[in-house]
Residue, then its C-alpha position, 0 to 999 in steps of 0.5 A: x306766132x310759132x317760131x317769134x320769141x314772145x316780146x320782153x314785157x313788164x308785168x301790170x305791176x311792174x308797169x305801174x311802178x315804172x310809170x310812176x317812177x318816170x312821173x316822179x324822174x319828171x317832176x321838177x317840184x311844181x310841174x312835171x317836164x312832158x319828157x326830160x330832153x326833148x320836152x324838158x317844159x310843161x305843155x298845156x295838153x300833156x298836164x292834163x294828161x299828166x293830172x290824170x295820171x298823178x290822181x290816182x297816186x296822190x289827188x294832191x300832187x295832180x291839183x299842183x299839176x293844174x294849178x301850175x299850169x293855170x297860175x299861167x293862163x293869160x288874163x283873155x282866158x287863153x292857157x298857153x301851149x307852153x309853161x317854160x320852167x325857169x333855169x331850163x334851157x334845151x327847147x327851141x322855140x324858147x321864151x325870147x323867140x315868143x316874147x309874150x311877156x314883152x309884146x302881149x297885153x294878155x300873157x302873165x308877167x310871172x311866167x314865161x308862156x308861149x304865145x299859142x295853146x292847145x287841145x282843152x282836155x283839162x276838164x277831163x282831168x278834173x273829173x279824173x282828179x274828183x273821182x279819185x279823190x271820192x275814193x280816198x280820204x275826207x283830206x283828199x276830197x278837201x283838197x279837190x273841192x278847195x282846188x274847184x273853189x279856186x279855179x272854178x272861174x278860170x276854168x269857165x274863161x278858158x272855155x269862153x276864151x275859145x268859144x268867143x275868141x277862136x269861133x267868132x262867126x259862132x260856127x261851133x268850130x274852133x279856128x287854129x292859126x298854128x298847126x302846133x295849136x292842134x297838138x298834131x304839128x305835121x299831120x297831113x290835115x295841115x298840108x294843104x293850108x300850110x303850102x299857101x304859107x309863104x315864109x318871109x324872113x325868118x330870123x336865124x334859129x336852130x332846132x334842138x329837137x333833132x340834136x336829140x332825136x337823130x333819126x331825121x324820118x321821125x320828126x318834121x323838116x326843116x322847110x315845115x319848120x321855117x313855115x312854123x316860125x313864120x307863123x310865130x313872127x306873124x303873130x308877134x307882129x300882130x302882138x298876139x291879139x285875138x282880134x287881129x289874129x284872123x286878119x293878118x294870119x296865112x294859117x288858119x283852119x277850123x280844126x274839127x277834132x280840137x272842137x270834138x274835144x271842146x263839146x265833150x270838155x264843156x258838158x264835163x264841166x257843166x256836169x261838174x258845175x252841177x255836181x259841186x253846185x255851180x253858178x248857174x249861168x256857168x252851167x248853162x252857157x257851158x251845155x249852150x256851148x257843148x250843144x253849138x260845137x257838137x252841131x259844127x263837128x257834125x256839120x262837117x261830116x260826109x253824109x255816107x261816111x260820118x268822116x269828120x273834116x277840117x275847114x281852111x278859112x284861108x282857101x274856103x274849102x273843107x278839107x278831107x284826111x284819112x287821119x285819126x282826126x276822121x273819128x272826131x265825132x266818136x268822141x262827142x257824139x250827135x252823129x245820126x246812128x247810121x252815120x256812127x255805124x259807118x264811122x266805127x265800121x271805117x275805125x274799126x275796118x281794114x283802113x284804121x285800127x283793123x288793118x292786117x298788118x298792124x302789130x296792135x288793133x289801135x288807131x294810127x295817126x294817118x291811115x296806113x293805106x294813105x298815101x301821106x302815110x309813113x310809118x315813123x314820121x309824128x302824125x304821119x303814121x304812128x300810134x300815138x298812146x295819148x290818142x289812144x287813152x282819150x279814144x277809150x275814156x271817151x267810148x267809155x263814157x258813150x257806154x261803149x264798154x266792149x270798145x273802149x276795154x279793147x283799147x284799154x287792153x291794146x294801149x297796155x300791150x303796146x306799152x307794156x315794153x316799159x319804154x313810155x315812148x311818145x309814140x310807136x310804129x303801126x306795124x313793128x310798135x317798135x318805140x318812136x320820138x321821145x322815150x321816158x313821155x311823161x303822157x304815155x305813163x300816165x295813160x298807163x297809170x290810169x289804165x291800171x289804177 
């Protein structure tokens, strides 16, 4: 536009170099932090993420990445949302607050894990690891072959963990009793359920993360956060078990976009089972299950709209957000085609990513014309890198060529102010919540590699 001076902005190399040096300034040996102060632990999803990112600097150092990260998976199957590193403090709720290793009869004993988990993205970050690895050398292929040879069954429990332990009524959607096992902590899409959470005494704490983050407008409240660590102590007191979880929680939501990405990471894997030669049992149980899922987030859709919703189990009723979690079934399909047209209209239109005031054409968190919109708060508003990554790599797999390369090239734009924040603000992209995001480098990384 005449008249505004041009943005400061690396050049794609000097963007991957800076990437990479974050991703090396994150490592601390075995796992890299998901961002040094206000994440200063491995997070189950941000790994994977992270994996990504790593293969195509060193395939070895991303096979670490996962390794450590399922060195700590609980003998049920369940990866924990958080891997805390030893000797490092400066993270709330921390390993006392969850106490795993005292109450749970499944969590590690070597490790001190969270009590929850996260979005299953980590098949995709093994596919991303064997693709590199096919380009490299035979020792790079040699070690992402012995990695699968390792952990090709935890992989397989894991996805057995949350189909036979998070749908027990086999609805082919994932149910969630914390909203941080979303991976989107203050969306709009949880307002409703958790207003019917009522906090009992919850023992004193205080937040780190607004000690590092100041901006009181970027991060959740202290009344979400009371709800938040109620949840935590009902689940201790139900002693993290899977069968009595869905009794005794006031929290739990079929979450559609966490099964959108369930369907897609089961048929990757199974695609890999088949590839590396894999049981076929596993296989097949791994498509039955992608089949299933697929079916529940498109059972959940509007039938003009295709807008996917999520289901609160507690209030027995869906529940419609103009959120990005709308778009699930973009990402693993089934959707009758006039429906995905609708979809991608509603996507790509004047209430999302086509919205005229949106500094970049990428997909906030919360539609700007919503009413729960605001532009700095997490998942309230702003464009989130990570989203944008998994939105590209997915439309690229559907064949959507034009599409995803349009996110591709908008996510770079955004990031190319060198910040790797963990999120942006839809009309500014001013850089939002934590810099130096270990997952905003690593979509970069694999964007360039």
């Amino acid at each position: 536009m005449e008249g505004v001076a041009p943005d400061p902005s690396f050049t794609p190399t000097q963007l991957a170099a800076r990437a990479a040096y974050l991703l090396r300034g994150n490592d601390l040996g075995t796992m890299t932090t998901a961002a040094p102060l206000l994440y200063p632990h491995m997070w189950s999803w941000d790994a994977a993420f992270v994996a990504v990112g790593l293969a195509p600097l060193s395939v070895e150092r991303a096979v670490v990445e996962l390794d450590t990260l399922l060195s700590a998976q609980w003998t049920n199957g369940m990866i924990p949302h958080i891997v805390f590193a030893n000797g490092v403090d400066g993270y709330f709720p921390g390993p006392a607050r969850w106490a795993t290793a005292t109450l749970a009869a499944h969590a590690p004993r070597n490790r001190h894990t969270s009590g929850i988990t996260q979005p299953p993205v980590h098949a995709i970050a093994v596919q991303r690891i064997l693709d590199h690895a096919r380009r490299r050398g035979r020792s790079s292929r040699a070690v992402a072959d012995a990695f699968l040879d390792r952990r090709w069954d935890a992989l397989v429990r894991w996805h057995r963990w949350l189909a036979e332990s998070r749908d027990q009524n086999s609805r082919g959607r994932i149910t969630l009793y914390h909203g941080w096992e979303s991976g989107m902590d203050n969306s709009p899409r949880w307002d409703a359920a958790y207003a019917n959470v009522i906090p009992g005494a919850v023992p004193a704490y205080q937040r780190a993360d607004n000690s590092i983050i100041t901006d009181a407008t970027q991060r959740p409240s202290d009344v979400e956060y009371d709800r938040y660590l109620w949840l935590l102590e009902e689940m201790k007191a139900a002693r993290y078990d899977d069968d009595l979880l869905p009794k005794v929680m006031s929290f739990a939501v079929e979450d559609v976009f966490v099964s959108a990405i369930f369907a897609v990471a089961c048929t990757v894997l199974a695609e890999i089972g088949e590839e590396q030669r894999r049981p076929r049992s596993d296989v097949r149980e791994l498509y039955g299950w992608a089949d299933l899922f697929r079916g529940g987030v498109v059972e959940s859709c509007d039938e003009r709209s295709g807008a996917a919703r999520d289901y609160d189990v507690r209030a027995e009723r869906w529940v419609a957000t103009e959120t990005v979690a709308q778009f699930a079934p973009l990402l693993c399909g089934g959707l009758p085609h006039d429906r995905e047209r609708a979809l991608l209209k509603l996507m790509e239109g004047p209430r999302f990513a086509g919205h005229p005031d949106l500094k970049y054409a990428l997909i906030p968190s919360t539609s700007p014309v919503s009413r729960d919109f605001r532009a700095r708060e997490y998942w309230r508003g702003p464009v989130w890198p990570v989203m944008t990554w998994l939105f590209s790599w997915a439309f690229g797999r559907r064949g959507w060529v034009e599409r995803s390369a349009s996110l591709r090239r908008e996510g770079l734009r955004q990031a190319s102010d060198g910040t790797f924040a963990e999120y942006y603000e839809p009309f500014t992209g001013a850089p939002l919540g934590s810099m130096q995001q270990s997952w905003t480098a690593a979509a970069v990384l694999d964007w360039l590699g």
